[in-house]
C-alpha positions in Angstrom: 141.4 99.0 23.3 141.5 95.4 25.4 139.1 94.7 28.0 141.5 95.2 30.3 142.3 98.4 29.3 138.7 99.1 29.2 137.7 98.4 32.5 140.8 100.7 34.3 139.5 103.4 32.5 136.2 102.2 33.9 138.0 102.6 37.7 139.7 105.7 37.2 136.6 107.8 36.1 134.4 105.8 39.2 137.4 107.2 41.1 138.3 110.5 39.6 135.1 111.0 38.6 132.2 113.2 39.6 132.4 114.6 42.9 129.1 113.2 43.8 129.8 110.1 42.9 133.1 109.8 45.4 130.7 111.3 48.1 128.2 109.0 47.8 131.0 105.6 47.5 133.0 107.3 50.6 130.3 107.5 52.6 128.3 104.4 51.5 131.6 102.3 52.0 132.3 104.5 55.8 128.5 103.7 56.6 129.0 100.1 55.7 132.3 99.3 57.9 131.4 101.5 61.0 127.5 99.5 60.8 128.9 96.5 60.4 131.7 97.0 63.1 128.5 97.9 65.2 126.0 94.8 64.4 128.8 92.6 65.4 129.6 95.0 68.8 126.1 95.2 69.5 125.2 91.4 69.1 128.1 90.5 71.1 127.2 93.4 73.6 123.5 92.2 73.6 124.2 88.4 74.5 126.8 89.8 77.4 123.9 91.9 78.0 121.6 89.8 78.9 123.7 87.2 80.9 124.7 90.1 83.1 121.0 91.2 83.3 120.0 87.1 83.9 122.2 87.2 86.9 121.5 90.4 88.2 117.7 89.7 88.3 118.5 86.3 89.7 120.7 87.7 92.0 118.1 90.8 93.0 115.1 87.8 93.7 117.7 85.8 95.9 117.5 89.2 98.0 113.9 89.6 97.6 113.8 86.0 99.0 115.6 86.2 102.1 114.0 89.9 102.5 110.7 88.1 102.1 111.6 85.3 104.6 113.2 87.9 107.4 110.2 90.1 107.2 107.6 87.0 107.6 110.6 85.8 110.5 110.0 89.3 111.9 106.7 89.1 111.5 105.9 86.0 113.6 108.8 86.9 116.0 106.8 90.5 116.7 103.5 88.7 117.1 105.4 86.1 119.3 106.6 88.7 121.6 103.8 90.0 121.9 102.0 87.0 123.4 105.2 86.0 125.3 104.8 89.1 127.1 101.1 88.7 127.7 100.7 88.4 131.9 97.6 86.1 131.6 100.2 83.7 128.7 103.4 84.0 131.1 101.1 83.0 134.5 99.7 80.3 132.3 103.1 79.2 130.9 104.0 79.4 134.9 101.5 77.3 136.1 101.0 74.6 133.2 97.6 75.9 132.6 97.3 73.6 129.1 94.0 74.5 128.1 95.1 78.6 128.3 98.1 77.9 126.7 96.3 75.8 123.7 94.0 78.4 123.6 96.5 81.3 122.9 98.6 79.0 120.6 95.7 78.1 119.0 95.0 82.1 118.0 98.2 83.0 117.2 98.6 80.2 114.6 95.4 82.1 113.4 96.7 85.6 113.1 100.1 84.5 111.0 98.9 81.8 109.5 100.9 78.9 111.2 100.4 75.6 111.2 102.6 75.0 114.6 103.0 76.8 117.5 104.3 74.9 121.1 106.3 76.3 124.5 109.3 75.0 125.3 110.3 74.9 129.1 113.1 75.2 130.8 112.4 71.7 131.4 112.2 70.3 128.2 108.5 70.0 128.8 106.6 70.9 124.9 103.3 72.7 125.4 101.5 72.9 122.6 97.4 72.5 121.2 98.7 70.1 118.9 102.3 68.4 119.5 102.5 66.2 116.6 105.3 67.3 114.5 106.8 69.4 117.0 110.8 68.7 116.8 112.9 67.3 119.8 113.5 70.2 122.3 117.0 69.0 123.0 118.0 70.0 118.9 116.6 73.5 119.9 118.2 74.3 123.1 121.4 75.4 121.9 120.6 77.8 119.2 118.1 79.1 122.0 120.9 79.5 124.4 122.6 81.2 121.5 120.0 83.8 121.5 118.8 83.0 118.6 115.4 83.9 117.6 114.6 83.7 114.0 115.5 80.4 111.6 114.8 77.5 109.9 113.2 74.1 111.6 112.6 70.7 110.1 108.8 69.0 111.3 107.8 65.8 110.3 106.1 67.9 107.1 109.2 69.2 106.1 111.1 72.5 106.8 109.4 75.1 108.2 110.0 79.2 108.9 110.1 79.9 112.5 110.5 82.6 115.1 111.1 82.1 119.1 110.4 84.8 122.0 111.6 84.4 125.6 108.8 83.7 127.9 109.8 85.5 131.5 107.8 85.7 134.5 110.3 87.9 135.8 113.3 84.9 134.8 113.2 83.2 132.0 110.9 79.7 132.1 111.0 78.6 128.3 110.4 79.8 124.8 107.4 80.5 122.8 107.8 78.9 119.2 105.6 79.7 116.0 106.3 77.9 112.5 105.1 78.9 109.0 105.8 75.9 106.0 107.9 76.1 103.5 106.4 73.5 101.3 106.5 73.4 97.9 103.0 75.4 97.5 104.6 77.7 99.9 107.7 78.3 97.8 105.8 78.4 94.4 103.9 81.4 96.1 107.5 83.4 96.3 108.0 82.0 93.0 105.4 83.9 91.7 106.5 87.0 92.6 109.3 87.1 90.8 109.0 89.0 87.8 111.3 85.8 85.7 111.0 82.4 85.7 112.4 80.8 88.5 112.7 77.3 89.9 113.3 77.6 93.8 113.4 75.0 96.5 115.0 74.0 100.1 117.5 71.7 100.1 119.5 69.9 103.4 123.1 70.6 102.5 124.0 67.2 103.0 121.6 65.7 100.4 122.8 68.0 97.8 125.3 66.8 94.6 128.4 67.6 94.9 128.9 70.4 93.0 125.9 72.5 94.3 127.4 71.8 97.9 130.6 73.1 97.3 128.8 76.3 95.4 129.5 79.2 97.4 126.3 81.2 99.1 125.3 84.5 98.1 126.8 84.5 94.1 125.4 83.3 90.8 126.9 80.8 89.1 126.4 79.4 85.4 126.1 75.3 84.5 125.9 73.7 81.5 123.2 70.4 81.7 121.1 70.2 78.8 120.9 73.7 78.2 122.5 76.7 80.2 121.3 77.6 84.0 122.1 79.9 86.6 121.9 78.9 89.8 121.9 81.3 93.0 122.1 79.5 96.8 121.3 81.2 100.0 122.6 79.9 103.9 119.1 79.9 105.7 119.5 80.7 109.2 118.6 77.6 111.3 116.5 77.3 115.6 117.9 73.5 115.3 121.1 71.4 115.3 121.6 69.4 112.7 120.5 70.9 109.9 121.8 72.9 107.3 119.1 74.7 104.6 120.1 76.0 101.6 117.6 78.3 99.3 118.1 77.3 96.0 117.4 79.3 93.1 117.5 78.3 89.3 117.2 80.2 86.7 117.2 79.1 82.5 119.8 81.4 81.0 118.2 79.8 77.8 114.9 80.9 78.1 116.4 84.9 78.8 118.8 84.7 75.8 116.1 83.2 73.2 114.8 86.9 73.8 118.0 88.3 72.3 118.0 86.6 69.3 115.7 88.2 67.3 117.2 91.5 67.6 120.3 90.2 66.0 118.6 89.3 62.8 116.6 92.5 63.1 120.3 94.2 62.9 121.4 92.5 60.2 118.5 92.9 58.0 118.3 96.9 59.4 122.1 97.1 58.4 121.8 96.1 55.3 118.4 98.3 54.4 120.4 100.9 56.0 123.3 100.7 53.8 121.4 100.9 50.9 119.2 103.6 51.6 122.4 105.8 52.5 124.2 104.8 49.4 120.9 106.0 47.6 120.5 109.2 49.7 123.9 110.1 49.8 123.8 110.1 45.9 121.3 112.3 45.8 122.4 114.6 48.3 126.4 115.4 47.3 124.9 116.1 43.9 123.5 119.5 45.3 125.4 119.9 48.0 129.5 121.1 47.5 128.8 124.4 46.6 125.9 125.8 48.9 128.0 124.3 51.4 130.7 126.7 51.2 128.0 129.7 52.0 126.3 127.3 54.7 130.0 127.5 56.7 130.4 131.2 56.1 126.8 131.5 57.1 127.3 129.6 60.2 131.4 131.2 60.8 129.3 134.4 61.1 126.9 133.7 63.4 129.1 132.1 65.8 130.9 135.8 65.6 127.6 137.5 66.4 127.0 139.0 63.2 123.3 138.9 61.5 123.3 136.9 58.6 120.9 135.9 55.7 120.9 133.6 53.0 119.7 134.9 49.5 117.3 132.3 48.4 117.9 132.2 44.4 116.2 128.8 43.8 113.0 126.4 44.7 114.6 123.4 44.8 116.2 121.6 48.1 119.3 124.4 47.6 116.4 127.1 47.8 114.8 125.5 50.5 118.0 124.3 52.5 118.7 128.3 52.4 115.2 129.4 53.6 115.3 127.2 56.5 118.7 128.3 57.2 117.2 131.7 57.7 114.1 130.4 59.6 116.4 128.7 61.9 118.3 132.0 62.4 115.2 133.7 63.6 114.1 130.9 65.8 117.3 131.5 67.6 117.3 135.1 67.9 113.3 134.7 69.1 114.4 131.7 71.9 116.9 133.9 73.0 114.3 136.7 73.9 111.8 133.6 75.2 115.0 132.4 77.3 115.5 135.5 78.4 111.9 136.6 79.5 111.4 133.2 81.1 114.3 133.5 83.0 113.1 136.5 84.5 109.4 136.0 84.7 106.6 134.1 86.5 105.6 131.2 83.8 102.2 131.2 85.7 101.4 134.8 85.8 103.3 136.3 83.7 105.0 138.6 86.5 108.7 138.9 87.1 110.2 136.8 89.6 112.7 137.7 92.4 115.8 137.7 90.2 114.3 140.7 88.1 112.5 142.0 91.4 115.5 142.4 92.9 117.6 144.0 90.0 114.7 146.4 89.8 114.8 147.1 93.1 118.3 147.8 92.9 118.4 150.3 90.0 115.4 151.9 91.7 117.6 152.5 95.0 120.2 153.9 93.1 118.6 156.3 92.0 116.1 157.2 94.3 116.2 161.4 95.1 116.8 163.2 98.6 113.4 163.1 100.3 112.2 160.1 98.4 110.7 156.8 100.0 110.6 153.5 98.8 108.7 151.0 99.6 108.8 147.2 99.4 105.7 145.1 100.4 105.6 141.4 100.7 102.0 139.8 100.3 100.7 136.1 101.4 97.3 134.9 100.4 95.6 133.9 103.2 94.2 129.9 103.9 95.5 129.7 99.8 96.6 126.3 101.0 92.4 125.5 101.6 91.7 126.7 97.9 94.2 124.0 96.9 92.6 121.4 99.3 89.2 122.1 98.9 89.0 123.1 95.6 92.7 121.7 93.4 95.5 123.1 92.2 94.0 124.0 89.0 91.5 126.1 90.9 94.6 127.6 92.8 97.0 128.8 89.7 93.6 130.3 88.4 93.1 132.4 92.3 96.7 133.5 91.5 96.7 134.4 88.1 93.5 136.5 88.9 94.9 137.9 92.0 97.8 139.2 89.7 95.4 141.0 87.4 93.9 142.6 90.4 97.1 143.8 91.5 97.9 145.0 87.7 94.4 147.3 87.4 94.9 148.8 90.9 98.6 149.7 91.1 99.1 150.3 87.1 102.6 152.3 88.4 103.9 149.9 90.8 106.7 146.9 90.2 105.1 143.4 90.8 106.6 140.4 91.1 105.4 136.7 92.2 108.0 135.2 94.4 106.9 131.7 94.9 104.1 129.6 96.1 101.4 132.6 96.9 104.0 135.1 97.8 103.9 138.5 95.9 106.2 141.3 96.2 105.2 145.1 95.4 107.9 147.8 95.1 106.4 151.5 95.0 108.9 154.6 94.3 109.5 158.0 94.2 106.8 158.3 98.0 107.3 161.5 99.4 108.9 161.9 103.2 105.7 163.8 104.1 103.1 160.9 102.6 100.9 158.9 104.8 102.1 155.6 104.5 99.0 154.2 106.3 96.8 155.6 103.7 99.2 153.7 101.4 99.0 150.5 102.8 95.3 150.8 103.1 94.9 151.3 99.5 97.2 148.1 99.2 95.0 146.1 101.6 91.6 146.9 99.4 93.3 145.6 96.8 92.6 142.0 98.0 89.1 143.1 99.2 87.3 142.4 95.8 85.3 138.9 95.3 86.9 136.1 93.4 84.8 133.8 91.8 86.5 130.2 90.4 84.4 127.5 88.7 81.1 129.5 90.3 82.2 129.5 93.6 83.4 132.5 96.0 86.6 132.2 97.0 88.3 134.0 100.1 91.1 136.7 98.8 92.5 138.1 101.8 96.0 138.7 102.1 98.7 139.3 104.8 101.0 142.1 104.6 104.7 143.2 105.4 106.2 146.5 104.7 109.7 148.0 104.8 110.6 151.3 103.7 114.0 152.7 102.6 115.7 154.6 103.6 114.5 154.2 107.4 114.2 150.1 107.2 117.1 149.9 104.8 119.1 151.7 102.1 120.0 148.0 100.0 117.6 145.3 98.4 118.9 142.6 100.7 118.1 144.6 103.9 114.6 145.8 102.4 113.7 142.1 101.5 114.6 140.9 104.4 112.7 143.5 106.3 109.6 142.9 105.0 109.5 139.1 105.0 109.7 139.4 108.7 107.4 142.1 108.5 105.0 139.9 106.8 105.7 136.9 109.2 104.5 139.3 112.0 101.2 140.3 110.1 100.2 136.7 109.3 100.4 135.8 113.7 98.6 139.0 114.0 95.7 137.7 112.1 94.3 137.6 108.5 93.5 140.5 106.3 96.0 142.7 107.8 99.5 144.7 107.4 102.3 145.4 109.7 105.4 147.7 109.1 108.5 146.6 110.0 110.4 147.4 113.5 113.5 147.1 114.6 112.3 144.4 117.8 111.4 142.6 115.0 114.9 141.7 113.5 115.2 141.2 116.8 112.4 139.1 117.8 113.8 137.0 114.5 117.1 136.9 115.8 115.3 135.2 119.4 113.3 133.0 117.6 116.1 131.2 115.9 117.8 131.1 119.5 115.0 129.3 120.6 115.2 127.1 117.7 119.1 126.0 118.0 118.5 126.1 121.6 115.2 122.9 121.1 117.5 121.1 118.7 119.7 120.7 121.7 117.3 120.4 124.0 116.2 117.1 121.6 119.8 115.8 121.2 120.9 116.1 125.3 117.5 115.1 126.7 116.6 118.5 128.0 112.8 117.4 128.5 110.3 115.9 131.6 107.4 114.8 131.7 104.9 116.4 134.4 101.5 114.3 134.5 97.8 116.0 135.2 95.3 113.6 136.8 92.3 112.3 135.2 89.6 111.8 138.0 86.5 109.3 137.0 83.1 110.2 138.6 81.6 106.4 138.1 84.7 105.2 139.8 85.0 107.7 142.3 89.6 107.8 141.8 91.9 109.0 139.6 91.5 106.4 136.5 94.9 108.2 134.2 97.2 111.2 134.0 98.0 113.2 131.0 101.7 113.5 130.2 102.6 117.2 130.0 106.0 118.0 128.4 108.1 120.6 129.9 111.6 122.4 129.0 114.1 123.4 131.8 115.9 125.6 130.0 119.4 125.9 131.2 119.3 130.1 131.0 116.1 130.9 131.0 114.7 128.1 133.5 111.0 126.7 132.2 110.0 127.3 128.5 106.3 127.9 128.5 105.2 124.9 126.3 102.9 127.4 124.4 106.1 129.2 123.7 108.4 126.3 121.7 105.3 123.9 120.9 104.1 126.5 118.0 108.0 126.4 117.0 108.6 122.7 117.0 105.3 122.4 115.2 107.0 125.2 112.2 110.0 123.7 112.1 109.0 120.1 112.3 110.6 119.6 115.1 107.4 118.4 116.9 108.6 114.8 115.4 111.3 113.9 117.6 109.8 115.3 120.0 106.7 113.3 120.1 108.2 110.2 119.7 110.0 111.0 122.5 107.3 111.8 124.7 105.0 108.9 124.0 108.0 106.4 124.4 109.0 108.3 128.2 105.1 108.7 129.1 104.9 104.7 128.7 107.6 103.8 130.4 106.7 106.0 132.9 103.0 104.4 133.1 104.5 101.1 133.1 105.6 101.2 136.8 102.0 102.6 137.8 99.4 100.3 138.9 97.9 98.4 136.2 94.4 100.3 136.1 96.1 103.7 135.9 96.5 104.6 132.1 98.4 107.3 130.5 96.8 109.6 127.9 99.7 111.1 125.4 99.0 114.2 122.7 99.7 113.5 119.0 100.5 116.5 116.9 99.1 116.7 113.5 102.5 116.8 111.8 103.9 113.9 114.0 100.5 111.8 112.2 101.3 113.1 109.2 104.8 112.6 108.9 105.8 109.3 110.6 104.3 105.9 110.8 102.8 106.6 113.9 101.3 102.7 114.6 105.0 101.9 114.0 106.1 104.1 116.6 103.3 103.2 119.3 104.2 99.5 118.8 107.8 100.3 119.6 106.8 102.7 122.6 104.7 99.7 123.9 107.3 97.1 123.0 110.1 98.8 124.8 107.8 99.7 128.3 106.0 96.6 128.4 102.9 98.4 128.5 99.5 97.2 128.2 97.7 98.9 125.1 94.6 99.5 126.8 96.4 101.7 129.2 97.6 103.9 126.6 95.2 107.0 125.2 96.1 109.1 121.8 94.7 112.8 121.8 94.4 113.7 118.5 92.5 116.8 116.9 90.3 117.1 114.3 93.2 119.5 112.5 94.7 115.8 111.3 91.8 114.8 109.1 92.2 118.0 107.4 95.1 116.8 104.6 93.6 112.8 103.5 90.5 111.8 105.0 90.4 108.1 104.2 94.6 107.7 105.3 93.6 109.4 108.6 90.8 107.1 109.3 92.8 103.9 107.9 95.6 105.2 110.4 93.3 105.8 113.3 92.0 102.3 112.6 95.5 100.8 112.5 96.1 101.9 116.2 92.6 100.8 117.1 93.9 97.2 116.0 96.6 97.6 118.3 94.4 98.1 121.6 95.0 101.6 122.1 92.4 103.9 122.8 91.5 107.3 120.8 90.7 110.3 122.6 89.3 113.6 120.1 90.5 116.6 122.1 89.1 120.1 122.2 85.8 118.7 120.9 83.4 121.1 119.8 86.1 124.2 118.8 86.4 122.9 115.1 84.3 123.4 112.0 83.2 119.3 111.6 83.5 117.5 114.7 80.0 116.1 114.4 81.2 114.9 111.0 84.1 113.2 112.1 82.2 111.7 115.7 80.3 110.0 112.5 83.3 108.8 110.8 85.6 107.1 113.5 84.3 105.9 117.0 86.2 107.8 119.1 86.8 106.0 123.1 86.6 109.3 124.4 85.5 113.4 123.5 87.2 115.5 125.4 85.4 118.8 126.5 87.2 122.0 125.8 88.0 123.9 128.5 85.9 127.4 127.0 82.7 125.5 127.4 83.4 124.5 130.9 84.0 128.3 131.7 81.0 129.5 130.2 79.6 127.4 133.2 79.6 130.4 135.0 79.2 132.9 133.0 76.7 131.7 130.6 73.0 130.8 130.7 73.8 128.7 127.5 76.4 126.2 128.9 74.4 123.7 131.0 72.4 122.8 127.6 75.9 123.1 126.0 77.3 120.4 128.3 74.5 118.2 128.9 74.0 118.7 124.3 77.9 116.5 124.3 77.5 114.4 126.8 73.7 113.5 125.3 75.4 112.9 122.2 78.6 111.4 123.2 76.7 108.6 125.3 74.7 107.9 122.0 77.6 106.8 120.7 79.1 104.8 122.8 81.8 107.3 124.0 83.2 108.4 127.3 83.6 112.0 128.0 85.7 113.7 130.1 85.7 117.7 130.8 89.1 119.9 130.8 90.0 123.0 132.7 87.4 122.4 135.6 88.9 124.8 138.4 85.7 125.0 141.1 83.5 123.0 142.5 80.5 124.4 141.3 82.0 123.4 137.8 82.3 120.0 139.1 78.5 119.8 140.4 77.1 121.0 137.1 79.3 118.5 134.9 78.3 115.9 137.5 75.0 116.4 136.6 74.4 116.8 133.0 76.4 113.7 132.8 80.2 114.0 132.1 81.8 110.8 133.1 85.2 112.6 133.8 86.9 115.5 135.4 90.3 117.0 134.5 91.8 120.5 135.8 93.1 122.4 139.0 90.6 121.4 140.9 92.5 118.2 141.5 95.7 119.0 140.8 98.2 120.7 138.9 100.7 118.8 136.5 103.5 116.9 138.9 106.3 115.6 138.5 106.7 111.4 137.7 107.9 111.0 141.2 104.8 112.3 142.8 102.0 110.6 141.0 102.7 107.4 143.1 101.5 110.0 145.9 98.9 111.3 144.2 97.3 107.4 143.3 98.3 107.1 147.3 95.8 109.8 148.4 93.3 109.6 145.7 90.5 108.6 147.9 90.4 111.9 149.5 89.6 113.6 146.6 86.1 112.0 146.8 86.0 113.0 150.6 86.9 116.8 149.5 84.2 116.9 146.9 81.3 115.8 149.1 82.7 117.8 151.9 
């Protein structure tokens, strides 16, 4: 035989040979295009990959730029207007008082951080503590004129960031200007933020090349010098003529792809390794394989019909094994289905079912509840469980609820629990005869929350507030039943803690009114359906009414005036309170800006409203918009906000001190920790509740009650002022144990805006009435 001859033979057994051999070849050669189809897609993808990405994060910090320079332009423009509406700056701006002026320019280029701040006049006069530098008020006017308030200007240092405000005093008689660098230290600052390398600077159109001229803002481009760059240019708004800025990133496309490069060897060299190891494996493997394959398809047809199966294990080698795990995986299935199935119906926590399986339950058990049967459903709230979870964590919370399930387990052995969220339970009790006491029944349910709790060695509080709807009488399906109880339950937890309530039919009722009341706010809120009435605050130092408390009330267009202590507690549940609050701090200081300048208005701030917005934001927008002083506006809070986050609270209530206003702690002396938090925060004011001020007359305990606050309150260096004073002989006693200020009927009721002017008018007499 020839050689030739030899080596077909050779091919046709590789070829026709064993069937492990063509398996492993086949799959080898497979493996080896499809890899190699992928290192080349992948390399190619990964250098696309990472132009794309160069450009997007060149094009994402040429937004985070001009963010960055509009919110420092907003920044100075904010603190601009602020001084540009300052009476004392505007008279001295009116009069040419320089040294004032240099003075106040002199502290603002402190507060920002400017190196140049000046007044322009209407006659092209510059004011300023320092003119040098200041640029030629006649290349200003016309972007002025414009309205324009934020942009670039050039100084003899270079350009600068700057923002203008109006000065008025009423009409307009110049513009306040304040100017931040933008050297290259300045711009090497931004630089650094940026989480790539990045070259930035800021060029004069006109003495750019050519080609970055004519490069259009806003969009990356690529250019080739000695190596490749991206460049990104930004139009920079401008408060002068003859200039044009550009913001010039660059960005060394280079430098990003040398990242890149690696990976493409590692692919190759991974390919390869991988090709070998699969021509190896798959050797080894298709040797074995063919025939237990044919059982591992009927195996798996099988199962995919439902049917149990099992694999005879006949051998201890991978076969053998390959079998036994077959049937291992078969009984994992079968067991996750149960576990899928459980969990799906059951409380992960507490191991209770959950409302889908409570409510199939309760189903079956209404269907086949006998003539002169009861059923009933009970839904259960924990009581302050939201204080375990403040106070003590969440960890200490799933254990109070895992044990208040094992409670309920022991004591009603017969009964259907469920947990239905949160620290909501749900009981369902059957076959209750017509003729049982169902208080005795609820009683025994109550005691079951009487036992002590004990978590991490400490006594923890287990009450619990109960509804209760019965079928047939409250409702002969689930849906009803449910829905019975819950507003069963809602009714128990406003009638106090610890306690049950049945459900009545004026409660569906009272349900159905209550989410009246609710559309009916939401359009109260939308079409302006709210006033402001204002209570005045009378100063014994001063002898006159120093303030007025704005009072929100609700015409209702049906139902005339909505008792505030009727929709408040709704707004407050439903959030609502938000919208509303803003509103009512925004028209109580536009209100107080048409009062005399020594009258200030005191506003209420509802715990969610401090919670849930950025309320500094919101007083600097109120006060921005009236015009109003900040010392004429006083925040009520109560010491229910500190309850959620301490140390945010006290950052907040410093933020607003920053601002000027004043803080007022109202209903002092009702709470748990007042003293602590008198300690934490100076408070401008405490406000006496109104309950001590009645125990005036009906206590021997109130005088050392009154004169106890005051004592303290003076300490500190805090005003106080008394609520609810309705006599006089309330007046004399808070008069003498040393309250600084009255508030109540016995000056007035709330009035409308368009009577305090009268009110201020006739103030005197009220000191003539009280010494009468």
């Amino acid at each position: 035989m020839s050689r030739a001859q030899d080596m077909l033979a050779r091919l046709k057994a590789l070829r026709f040979g064993a069937l492990s051999t063509r398996i492993a070849l086949l799959y080898a050669g497979l493996f080896a295009l499809v890899l190699g189809l992928v290192v080349s897609l992948a390399a190619g993808a990964l250098a696309r990959f990472g132009e794309a990405s160069a450009a997007r994060d060149l094009a994402a910090n040429a937004r985070v730029f001009d963010e960055i320079l509009a919110a420092r332009a907003r920044q100075m423009g904010d603190q601009a207007d602020v001084l540009a509406h300052d009476f004392g700056f505007r008279e001295a701006v009116a009069t040419g008082d320089a040294p004032t002026i240099a003075s106040a320019l002199t502290s603002l280029e402190g507060r920002v951080r400017s190196d140049m701040a000046f007044v322009l006049t209407l006659e092209g006069e510059v004011l300023a503590a320092d003119a040098t530098g200041v640029p030629l008020p006649e290349t200003m006017w016309t972007q002025l004129d414009k309205g324009g308030k934020r942009g670039i200007i050039r100084s003899e240092q270079g350009f600068a960031l700057a923002a203008a405000a109006p000065v008025e005093a009423p009409d307009l008689i110049g513009w306040l200007v304040i100017a931040q660098p933008l050297d290259r230290d300045e711009l090497d600052r931004l630089v650094e933020l940026a989480p790539i390398s990045l070259e930035a600077s800021v060029v004069d159109a006109a003495r750019q090349p050519a080609w970055l001229r004519d490069a259009s803002a806003d969009r990356v481009f690529e250019r080739e010098e000695k190596s490749r760059f991206l460049y990104h240019v930004s139009d920079l708004a401008v408060l002068q003529d003859g200039i044009a800025p550009r913001l010039v990133l660059r960005h060394s496309l280079a430098e990003s792809l040398a990242a890149y490069a690696s990976l493409k060897s590692w692919l190759i060299i991974l390919a390869s390794g991988g090709i070998v190891l699969v021509l190896g494996l798959s050797w080894k493997v298709a040797r074995g394989v063919t025939e237990p394959l044919k059982q591992l398809d009927e195996a798996t047809r099988l199962i995919g019909e439902g049917r149990e199966v099992s694999l005879t294990v006949d051998t201890d080698d991978e076969i053998g094994r390959l079998a036994g795990s077959f049937n291992q995986m078969v009984a994992a299935i079968e067991e996750r289905e149960r576990q899928i199935i459980h969990v799906g119906l059951h409380d992960g926590l507490t191991g209770l079912p959950n409302r889908k399986l409570f409510t199939e339950q309760l189903a079956n058990t209404l269907s086949r509840r006998r003539v002169g049967e009861q059923v009933m459903v009970a839904y259960v709230d924990l009581d302050d469980f939201k204080m375990v979870n403040d106070t003590l964590g969440h960890p200490a919370g799933d254990a109070l609820l895992r044990i208040v399930a094992d409670h309920l387990r022991e004591e009603l052995p017969d009964a259907l629990l469920a947990r239905l969220g949160g620290d909501e339970f749900a009981i369902l009790i059957d076959g209750i005869d017509d003729k049982a006491s169902l208080g005795n029944i609820a009683d025994a349910l109550q005691r079951c929350f009487d036992r002590p709790v004990s978590i991490n060695d400490q006594q923890v509080s287990c009450g619990a507030s109960i509804g209760i709807a019965m079928a047939p009488g409250d409702g002969e399906d689930g849906n009803t039943l449910m829905k019975n109880a819950d507003l069963a339950l809602y009714r128990a937890k406003h009638e106090g803690k610890s306690t049950y309530h049945f459900f009545e039919p004026a409660l569906d009722e009272a349900a159905r009114q209550r989410r009246q009341l609710e559309l009916d706010l939401r359009a109260a809120i939308k079409e302006g359906g709210f006033e402001l009435n204002f209570q005045p605050l009378y100063s014994l130092a001063e002898r006159r009414l120093t303030g007025f408390e704005a009072l929100i009330r609700w015409n209702h267009p049906t139902r005339g005036r909505v008792n505030p202590a009727e929709f408040i507690p709704l707004a407050e549940e439903t959030g609502l309170i938000i919208p509303i609050g803003e509103w009512v701090l925004r028209e109580a200081c536009r209100q107080a800006s048409g009062w005399p300048g020594d009258v200030s208005v005191a506003v209420n701030v509802s715990p969610k409203q401090f919670a849930a917005t950025s309320i500094a934001s919101t007083v600097l927008s109120a006060l921005s918009a009236s015009g109003l002083a900040p010392q004429r506006l006083e925040l009520e809070i109560t010491e229910s906000i500190f309850i959620a986050d301490v140390d945010a609270t006290l950052a907040t209530l410093h933020s607003l001190r920053n601002l000027g206003v004043k803080i007022a702690l109202d209903d002092f002396g009702t709470g748990y920790s007042s003293l602590s938090y008198l300690r934490s925060f100076p408070f401008d004011k405490v406000k006496i509740d109104k309950s001590f001020v009645e125990d005036l007359g009906t206590s021997s305990n109130g005088h050392a009650m009154i004169r106890a606050i005051t004592t303290l309150a003076n300490a500190l260096g805090m005003e106080t002022l008394a609520e609810g004073v309705e006599d006089i002989a309330q007046f004399e006693v808070l008069e003498r144990e040393g309250c600084q200020n009255i508030q109540g009927y016995l000056f007035s009721r709330p009035v409308a805006a368009n009577a305090v002017a009268g009110l201020l008018r006739d103030g005197a007499g009220y000191q003539r009435q009280l010494r009468a």
